[in-house]
N, C-alpha and C positions, 0 to 999 in steps of 0.2 A: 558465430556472430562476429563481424566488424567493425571498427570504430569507424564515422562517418569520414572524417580524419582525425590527423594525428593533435590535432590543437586541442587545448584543455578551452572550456568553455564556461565561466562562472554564472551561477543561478545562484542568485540570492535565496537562502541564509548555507547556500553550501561552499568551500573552498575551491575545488576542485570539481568537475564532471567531466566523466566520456560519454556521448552518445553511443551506442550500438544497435543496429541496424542486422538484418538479414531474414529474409523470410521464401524456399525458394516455392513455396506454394500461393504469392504472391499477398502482395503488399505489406507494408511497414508497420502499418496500426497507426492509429491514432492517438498519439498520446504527447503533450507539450515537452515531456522527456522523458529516457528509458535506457537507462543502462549506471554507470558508476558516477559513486559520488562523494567524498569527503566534505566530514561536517566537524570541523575540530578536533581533528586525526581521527576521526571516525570514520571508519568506511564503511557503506553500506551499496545494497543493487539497489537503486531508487527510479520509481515510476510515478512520473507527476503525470495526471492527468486532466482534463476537460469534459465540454459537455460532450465531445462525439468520441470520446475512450469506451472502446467494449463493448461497441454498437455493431463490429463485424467478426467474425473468424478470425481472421489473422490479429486481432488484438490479444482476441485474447489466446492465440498461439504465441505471442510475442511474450506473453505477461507468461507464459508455462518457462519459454528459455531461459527468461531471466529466473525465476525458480530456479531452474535446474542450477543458471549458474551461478547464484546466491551456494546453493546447496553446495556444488565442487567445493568451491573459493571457499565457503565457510562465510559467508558474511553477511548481515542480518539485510530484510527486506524494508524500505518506506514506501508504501503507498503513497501518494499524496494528493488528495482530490480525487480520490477515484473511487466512483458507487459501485464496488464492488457487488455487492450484496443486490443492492436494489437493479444492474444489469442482471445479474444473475436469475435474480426469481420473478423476475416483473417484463421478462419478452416473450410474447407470446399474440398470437402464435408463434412458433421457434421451429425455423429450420432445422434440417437434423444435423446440420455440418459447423451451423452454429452450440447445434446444442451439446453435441460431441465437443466440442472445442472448452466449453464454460465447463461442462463435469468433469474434464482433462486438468482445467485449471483450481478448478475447488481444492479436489484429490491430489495437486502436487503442492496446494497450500497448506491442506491439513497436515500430511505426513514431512512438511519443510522441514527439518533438524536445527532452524535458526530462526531466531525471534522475528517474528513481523509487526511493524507500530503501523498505525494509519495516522494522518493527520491531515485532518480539514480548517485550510482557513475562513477567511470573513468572505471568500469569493462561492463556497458551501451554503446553502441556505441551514438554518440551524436544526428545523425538524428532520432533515436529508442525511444530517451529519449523525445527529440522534440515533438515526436508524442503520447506524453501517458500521455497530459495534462487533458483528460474527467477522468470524474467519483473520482474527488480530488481537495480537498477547497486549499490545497497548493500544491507546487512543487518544491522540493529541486533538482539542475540538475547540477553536478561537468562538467567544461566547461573544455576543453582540449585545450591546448597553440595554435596548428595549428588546428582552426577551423574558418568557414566561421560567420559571421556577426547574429545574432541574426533575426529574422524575425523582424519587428515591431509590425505587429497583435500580434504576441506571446509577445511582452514587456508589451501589454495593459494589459494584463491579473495581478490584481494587487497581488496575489499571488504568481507567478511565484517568485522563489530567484535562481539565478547564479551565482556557487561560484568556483573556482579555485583551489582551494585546496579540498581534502578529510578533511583534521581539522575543515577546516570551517563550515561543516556539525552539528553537535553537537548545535553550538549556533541558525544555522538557524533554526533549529529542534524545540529549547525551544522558539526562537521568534514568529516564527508561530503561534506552541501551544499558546501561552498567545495569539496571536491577534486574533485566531479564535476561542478561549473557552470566549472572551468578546463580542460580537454579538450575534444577535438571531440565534435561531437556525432554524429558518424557512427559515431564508435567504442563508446557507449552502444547504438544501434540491433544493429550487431555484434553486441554480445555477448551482449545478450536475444538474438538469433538462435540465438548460439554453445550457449547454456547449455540449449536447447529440445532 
């Protein structure tokens, strides 16, 4: 992988981004961004995504590299905005080059050595977001004023954070990190098991 160029590229609430790029079994993917990014000397592999993220092959070939190279570097993963779950078990009928490509990328999330948060803001519809708690040690989920009551099974979940605001985002982000880079890591792998 690439960096698109050499220029750092700011996205709000992160300091720092590199795009990366490369795919030579063709195309980039679909994703608003994909590759590095510091968030209050944090650095993380961060994938923000959209509605057409994980809709082809090469996304989610692109979403395995960065895995991979979350995994080298050692450095924890953000989803952001991306129905992981819900592309995953809700296309179908399913090509086999697609569907090879999503059970490539499950399998190199579950066994990551490094924490993965997701976080959906107010641009997630909120039962969407509800629903995209698998395959992530945390989950940052912006709650909209007129919404219905929390599930309770969904409160157990001790990672889950609900926040109100988009601002609020940024510190749930570094809270997380420090709780889930101070545990073993065997017990992250666990519980994406557990939650599957």
């Amino acid at each position: 992988m690439k960096p698109i160029n050499s220029n750092f590229k700011i996205i709000p609430p992160f300091n720092k981004t590199i795009q990366l790029y490369g795919d030579r079994s063709g195309g980039q993917g679909n994703f608003e961004f994909a590759g590095l990014a510091e968030i209050q000397e944090k650095k993380v592999v961060l994938l923000k995504g959209n509605d057409e993220s994980l809709k082809n092959p090469s996304d989610w070939r692109r979403l395995v590299r960065l895995i991979l190279l979350a995994q080298r570097i050692k450095k924890p993963v953000l989803l952001w905005n991306l129905p992981l779950t819900h592309m995953a078990n809700n296309q179908h009928p399913i090509p086999l080059v697609l569907g090879a490509a999503i059970q490539n990328a499950k399998i190199q999330l579950i066994k990551l050595q490094q924490p993965i948060v997701k976080v959906f803001d107010e641009n997630i519809e909120w039962n969407d977001a509800m629903q995209e708690l698998e395959l992530g040690d945390g989950v940052i989920i912006v709650k909209p004023e007129k919404t219905n009551s929390i599930p309770s099974e969904k409160l157990e979940r001790k990672k889950l954070k609900i926040v109100s605001k988009q601002t609020e985002i940024t510190n749930e982000i570094i809270n997380l990190l420090q709780e889930l880079t101070t545990g073993p890591i065997v017990e992250l792998v666990n519980n994406r098991l557990q939650t599957l």
